[in-house]
C-alpha atoms as an extended CHARMM CRD file, in Angstrom:
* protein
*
       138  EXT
         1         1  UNK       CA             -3.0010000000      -12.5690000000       10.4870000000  PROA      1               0.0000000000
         2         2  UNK       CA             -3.6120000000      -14.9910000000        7.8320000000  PROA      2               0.0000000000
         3         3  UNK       CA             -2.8510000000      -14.3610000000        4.1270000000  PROA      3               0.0000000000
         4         4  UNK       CA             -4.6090000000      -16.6300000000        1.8490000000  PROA      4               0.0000000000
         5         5  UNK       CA             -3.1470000000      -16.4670000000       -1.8840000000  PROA      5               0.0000000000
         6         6  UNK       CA             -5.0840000000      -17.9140000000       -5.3250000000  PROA      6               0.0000000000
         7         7  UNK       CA             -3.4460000000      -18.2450000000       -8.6560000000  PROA      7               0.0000000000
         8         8  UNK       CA             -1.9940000000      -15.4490000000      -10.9210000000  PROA      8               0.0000000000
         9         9  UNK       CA              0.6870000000      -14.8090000000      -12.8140000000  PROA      9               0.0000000000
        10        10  UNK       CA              3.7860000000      -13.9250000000      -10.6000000000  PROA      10              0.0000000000
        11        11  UNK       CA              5.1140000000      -17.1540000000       -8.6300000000  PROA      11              0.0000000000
        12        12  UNK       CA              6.5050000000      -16.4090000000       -5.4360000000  PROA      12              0.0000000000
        13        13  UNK       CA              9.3720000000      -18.2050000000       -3.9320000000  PROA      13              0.0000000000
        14        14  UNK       CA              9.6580000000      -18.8620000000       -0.6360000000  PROA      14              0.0000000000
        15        15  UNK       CA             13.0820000000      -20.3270000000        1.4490000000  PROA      15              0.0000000000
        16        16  UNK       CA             11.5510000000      -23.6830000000        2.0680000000  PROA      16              0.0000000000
        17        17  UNK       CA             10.9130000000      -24.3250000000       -1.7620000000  PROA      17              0.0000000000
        18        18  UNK       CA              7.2610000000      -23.7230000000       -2.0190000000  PROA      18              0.0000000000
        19        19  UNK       CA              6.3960000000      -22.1270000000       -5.2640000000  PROA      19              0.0000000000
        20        20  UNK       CA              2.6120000000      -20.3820000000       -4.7810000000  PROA      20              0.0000000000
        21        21  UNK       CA              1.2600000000      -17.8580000000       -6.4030000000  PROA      21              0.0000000000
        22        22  UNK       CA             -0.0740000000      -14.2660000000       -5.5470000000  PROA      22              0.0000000000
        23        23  UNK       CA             -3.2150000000      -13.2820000000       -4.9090000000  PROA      23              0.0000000000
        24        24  UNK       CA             -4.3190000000      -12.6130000000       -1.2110000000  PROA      24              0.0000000000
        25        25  UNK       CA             -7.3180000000      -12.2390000000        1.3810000000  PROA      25              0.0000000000
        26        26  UNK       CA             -5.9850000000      -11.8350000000        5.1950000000  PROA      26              0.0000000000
        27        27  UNK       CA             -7.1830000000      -12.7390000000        8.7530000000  PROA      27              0.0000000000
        28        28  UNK       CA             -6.1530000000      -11.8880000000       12.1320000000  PROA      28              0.0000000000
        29        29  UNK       CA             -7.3510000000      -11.6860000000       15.6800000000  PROA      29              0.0000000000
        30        30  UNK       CA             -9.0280000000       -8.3330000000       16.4140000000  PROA      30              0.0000000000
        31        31  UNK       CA             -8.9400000000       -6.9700000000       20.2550000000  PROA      31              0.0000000000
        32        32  UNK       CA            -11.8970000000       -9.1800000000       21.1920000000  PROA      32              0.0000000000
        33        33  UNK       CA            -10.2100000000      -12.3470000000       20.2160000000  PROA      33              0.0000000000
        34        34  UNK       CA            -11.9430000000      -12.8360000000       17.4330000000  PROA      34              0.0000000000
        35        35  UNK       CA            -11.3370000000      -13.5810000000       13.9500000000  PROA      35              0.0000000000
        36        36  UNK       CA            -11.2910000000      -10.2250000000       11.4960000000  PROA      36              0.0000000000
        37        37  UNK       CA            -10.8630000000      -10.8260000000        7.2600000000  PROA      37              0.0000000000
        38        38  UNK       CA            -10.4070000000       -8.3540000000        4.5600000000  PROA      38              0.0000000000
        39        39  UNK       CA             -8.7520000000       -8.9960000000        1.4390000000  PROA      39              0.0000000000
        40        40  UNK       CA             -5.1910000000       -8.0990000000        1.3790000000  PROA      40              0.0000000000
        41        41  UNK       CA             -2.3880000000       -7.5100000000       -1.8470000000  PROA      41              0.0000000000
        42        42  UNK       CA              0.8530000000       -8.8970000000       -1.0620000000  PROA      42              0.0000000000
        43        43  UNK       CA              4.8220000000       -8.7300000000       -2.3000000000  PROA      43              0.0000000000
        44        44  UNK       CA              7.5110000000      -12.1350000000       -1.4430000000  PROA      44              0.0000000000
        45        45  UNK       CA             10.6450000000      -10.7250000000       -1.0290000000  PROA      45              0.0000000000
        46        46  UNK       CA             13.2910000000      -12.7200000000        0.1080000000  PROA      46              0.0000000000
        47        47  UNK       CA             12.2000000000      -14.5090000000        3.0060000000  PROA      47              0.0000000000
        48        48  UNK       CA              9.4080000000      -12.1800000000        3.6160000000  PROA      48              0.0000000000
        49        49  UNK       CA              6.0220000000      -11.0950000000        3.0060000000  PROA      49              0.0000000000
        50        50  UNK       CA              4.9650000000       -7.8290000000        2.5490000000  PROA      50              0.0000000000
        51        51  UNK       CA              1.5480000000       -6.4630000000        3.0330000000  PROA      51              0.0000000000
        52        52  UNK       CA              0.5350000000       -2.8170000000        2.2670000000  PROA      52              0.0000000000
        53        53  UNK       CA             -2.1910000000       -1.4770000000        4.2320000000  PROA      53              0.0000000000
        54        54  UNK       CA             -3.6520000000        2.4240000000        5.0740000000  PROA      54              0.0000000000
        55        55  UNK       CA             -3.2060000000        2.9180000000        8.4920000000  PROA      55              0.0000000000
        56        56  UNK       CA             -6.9400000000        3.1230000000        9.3270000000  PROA      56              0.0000000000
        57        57  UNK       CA             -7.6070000000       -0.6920000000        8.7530000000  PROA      57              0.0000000000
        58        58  UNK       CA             -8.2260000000       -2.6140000000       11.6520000000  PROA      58              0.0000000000
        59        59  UNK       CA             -5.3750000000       -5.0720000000       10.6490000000  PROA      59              0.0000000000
        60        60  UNK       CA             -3.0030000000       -2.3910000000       11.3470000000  PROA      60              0.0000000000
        61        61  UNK       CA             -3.9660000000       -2.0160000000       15.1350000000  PROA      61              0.0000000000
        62        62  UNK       CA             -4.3280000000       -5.5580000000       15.3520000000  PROA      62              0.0000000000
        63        63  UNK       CA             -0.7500000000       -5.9040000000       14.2890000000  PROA      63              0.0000000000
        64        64  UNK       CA              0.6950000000       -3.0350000000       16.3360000000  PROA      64              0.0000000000
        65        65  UNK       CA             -0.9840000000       -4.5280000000       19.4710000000  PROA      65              0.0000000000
        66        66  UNK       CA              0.2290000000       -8.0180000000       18.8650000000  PROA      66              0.0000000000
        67        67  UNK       CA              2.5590000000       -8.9190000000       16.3650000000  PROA      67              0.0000000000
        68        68  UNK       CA              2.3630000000      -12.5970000000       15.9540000000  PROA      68              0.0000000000
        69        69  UNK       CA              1.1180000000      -13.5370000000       13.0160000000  PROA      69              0.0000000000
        70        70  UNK       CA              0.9000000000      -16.2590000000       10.2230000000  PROA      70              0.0000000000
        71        71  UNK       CA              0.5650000000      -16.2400000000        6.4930000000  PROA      71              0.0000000000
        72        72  UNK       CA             -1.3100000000      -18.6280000000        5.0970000000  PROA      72              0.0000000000
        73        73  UNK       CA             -0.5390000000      -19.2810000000        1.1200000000  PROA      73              0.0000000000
        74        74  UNK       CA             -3.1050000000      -21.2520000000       -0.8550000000  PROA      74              0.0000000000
        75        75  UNK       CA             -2.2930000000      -22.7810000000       -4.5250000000  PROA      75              0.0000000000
        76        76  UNK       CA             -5.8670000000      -22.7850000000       -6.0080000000  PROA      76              0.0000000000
        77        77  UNK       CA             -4.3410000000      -24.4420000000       -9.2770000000  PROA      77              0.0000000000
        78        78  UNK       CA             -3.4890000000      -27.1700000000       -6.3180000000  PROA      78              0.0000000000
        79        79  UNK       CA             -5.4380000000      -26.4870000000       -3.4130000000  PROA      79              0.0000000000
        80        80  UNK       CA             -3.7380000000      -29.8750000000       -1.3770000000  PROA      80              0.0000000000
        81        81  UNK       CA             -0.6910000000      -27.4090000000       -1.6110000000  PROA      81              0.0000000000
        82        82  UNK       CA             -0.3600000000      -24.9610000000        0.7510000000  PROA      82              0.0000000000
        83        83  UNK       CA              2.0300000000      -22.8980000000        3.1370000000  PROA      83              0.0000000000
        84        84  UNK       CA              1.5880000000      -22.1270000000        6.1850000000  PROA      84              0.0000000000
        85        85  UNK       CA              4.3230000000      -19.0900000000        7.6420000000  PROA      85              0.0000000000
        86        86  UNK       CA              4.2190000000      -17.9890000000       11.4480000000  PROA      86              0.0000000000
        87        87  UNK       CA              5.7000000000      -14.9050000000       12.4650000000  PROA      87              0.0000000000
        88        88  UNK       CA              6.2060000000      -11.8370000000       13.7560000000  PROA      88              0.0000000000
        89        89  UNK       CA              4.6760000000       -8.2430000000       12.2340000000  PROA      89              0.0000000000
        90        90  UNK       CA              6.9630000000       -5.6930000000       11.8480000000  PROA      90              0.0000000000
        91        91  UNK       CA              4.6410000000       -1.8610000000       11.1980000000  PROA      91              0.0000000000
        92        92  UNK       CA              6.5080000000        0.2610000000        9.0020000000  PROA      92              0.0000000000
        93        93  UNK       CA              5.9050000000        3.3860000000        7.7670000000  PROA      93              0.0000000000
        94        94  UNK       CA              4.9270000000        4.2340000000        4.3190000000  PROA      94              0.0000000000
        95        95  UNK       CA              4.0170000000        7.4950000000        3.7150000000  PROA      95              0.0000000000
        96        96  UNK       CA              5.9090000000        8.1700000000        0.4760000000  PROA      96              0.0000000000
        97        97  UNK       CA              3.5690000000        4.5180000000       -1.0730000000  PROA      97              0.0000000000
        98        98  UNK       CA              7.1610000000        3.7160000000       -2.4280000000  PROA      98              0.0000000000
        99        99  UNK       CA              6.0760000000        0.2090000000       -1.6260000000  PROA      99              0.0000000000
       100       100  UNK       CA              2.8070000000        0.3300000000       -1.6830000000  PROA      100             0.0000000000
       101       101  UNK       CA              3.5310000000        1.8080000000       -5.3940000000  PROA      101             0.0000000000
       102       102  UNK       CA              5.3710000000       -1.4790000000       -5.8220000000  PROA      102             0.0000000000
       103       103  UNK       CA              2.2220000000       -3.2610000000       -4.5480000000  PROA      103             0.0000000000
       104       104  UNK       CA              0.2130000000       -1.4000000000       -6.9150000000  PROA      104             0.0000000000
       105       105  UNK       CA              2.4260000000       -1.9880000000      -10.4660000000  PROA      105             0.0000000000
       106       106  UNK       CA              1.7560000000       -5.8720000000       -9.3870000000  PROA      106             0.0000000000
       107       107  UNK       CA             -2.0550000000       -5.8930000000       -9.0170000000  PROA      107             0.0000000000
       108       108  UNK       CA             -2.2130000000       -3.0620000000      -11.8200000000  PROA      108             0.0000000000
       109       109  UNK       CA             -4.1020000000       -0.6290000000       -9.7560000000  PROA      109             0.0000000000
       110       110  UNK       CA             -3.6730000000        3.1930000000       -8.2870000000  PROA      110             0.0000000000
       111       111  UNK       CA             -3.3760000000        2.4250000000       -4.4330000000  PROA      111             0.0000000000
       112       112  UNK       CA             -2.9380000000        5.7480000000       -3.9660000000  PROA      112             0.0000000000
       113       113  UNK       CA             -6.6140000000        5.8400000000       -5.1230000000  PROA      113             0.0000000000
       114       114  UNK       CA             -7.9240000000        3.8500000000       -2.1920000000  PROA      114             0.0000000000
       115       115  UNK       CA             -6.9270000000        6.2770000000        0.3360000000  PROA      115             0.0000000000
       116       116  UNK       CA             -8.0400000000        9.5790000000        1.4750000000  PROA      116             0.0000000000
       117       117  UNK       CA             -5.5380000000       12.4620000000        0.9450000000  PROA      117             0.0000000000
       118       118  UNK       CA             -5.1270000000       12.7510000000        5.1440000000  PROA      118             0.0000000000
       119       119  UNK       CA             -4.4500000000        8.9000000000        5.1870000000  PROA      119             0.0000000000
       120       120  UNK       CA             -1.0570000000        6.9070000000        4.9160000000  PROA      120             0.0000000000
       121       121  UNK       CA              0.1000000000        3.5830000000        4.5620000000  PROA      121             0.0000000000
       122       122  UNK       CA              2.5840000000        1.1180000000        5.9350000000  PROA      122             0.0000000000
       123       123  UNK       CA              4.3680000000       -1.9130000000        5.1830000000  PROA      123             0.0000000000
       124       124  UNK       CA              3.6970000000       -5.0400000000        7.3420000000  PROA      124             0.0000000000
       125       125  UNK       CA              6.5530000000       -7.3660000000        6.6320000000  PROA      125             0.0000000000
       126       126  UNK       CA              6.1630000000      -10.4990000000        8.1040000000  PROA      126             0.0000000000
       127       127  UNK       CA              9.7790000000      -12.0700000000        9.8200000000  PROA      127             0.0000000000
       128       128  UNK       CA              9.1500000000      -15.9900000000        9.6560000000  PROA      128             0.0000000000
       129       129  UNK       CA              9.6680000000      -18.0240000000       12.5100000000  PROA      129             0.0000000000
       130       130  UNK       CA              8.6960000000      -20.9020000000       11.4470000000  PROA      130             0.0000000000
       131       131  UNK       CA              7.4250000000      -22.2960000000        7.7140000000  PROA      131             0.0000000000
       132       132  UNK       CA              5.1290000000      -25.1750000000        7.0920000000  PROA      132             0.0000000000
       133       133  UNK       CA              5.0250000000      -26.6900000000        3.4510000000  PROA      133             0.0000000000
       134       134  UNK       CA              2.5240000000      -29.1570000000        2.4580000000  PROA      134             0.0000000000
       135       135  UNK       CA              1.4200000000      -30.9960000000       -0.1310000000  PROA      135             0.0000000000
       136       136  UNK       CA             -1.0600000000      -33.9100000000        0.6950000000  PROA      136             0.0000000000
       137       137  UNK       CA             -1.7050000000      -34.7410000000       -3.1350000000  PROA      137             0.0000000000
       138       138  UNK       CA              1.9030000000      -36.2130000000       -3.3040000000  PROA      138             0.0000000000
């Protein structure tokens, strides 16, 4: 999976320094070995990132059937500035949206809006492995 993030308000701050910002479109590699994209909201906590998604989305069973992952973090204000984070996709339930509540407060929407009443949602936090920082405009 790859998380792409844009300019906004919040600045994330990552273990390796990087300062980016928080908006976020995702890609992984469906069961055909090909690329899948859908936009994605995400959370930086600690030396994580969080991603809430129902458990519907093709992302999810993706994830579940292979785990490895990276996040890809894009400063538009500086797009020579990225970070690149490979890891591993840990699925964890949701179905109380206490995160994806959290998720929600950030973006200033109702995700509890998005989903049927007979859906749920989980957290994918992303463990990094390894971190990439880069900056070519310096």
């Amino acid at each position: 999976m790859v998380v792409f993030a844009s300019s906004g308000g919040f600045q994330a701050r990552f273990p390796c320094g990087a300062s980016l910002r928080d908006r976020s479109s995702g890609l992984n590699i469906g069961p055909d070995s090909r690329p899948q994209v859908s936009a994605v909201w995400f959370l930086a906590e600690g030396d994580t990132v969080k991603i809430s998604l129902n458990t519907t989305r093709q992302k999810v069973h993706n994830l579940r059937r292979n785990p490895a992952c990276t996040v890809f973090i894009l400063d538009l204000d500086n797009p020579l500035r990225y970070l690149e984070i490979r890891g591993d996709a840990h699925v964890i339930p949701d179905d109380e949206y206490e995160f994806a509540d959290r998720v929600g407060a950030k973006y200033g929407a109702d995700i509890r809006t998005f989903d049927p009443p007979d859906q749920t949602r989980v957290v994918v936090a992303v463990e990094p492995v390894r971190m990439n920082a880069v900056n070519m405009g310096s």
